[in-house]
C-alpha positions, 0 to 999 in steps of 0.5 A: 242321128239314127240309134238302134240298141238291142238288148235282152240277149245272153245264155239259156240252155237249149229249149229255154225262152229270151225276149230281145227288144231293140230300141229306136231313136232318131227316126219316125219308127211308125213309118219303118219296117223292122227286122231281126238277122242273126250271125253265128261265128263264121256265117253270113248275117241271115234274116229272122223276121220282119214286121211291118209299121202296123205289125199286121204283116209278118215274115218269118225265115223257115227255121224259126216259124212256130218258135219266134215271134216278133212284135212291135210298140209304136208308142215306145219305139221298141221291136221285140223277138220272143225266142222259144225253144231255143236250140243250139244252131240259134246261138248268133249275134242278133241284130235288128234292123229299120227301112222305111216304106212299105212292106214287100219284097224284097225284104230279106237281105241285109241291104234292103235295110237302111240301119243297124244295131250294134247287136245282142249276143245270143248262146243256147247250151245244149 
């Protein structure tokens, strides 16, 4: 059984850091894409980032690009998403989210990924 458990969300006034981490079991992480989307109340689920098994290739949505990152550790199954300079419009449920194979488009939409984490919430105060 598959399990992908964020953790690290809460609230931070605007321009502040959180580091979410999304734990993985039930699955052999190494050989799976990870991604983070995100959600705000009212919109549709979005994509943040993607990295791939080795953590060599990188995709970032545009509006967060130079303000988060996302890395990987194979050894402890765990994907992070370091957020800086938070803004009121990164306030969302966050989620992050596994596909196994290589690391092509597409890439981007919730159904290119095969499991789902409850998700973490996330509010900037301006």
């Amino acid at each position: 059984q598959v399990q992908l458990e964020e953790s690290g969300g809460g609230l931070v006034q605007a321009g502040g850091s959180l580091r979410l981490s999304c734990a993985a079991s039930g699955l052999t992480f190494s050989s799976h894409v990870m991604a983070w989307f995100r959600q705000g109340t009212g919109k549709e689920r979005e994509f943040v980032a993607a990295i791939s098994w080795n953590g060599g290739s990188l995709m970032y949505t545009d509006s967060v690009k130079g303000r988060f990152t996302i890395s990987r550790d194979n050894a402890k199954n765990t994907v992070y998403l370091q957020m800086n300079s938070l803004k009121p419009e990164d306030t969302a449920v966050y989620s992050c989210a596994a596909r196994e194979g290589s690391f092509r488009i597409p890439m981007m939409r919730p159904l290119d990924y095969t499991y789902w984490g409850q998700g973490t919430q996330v509010t900037v105060s301006s």
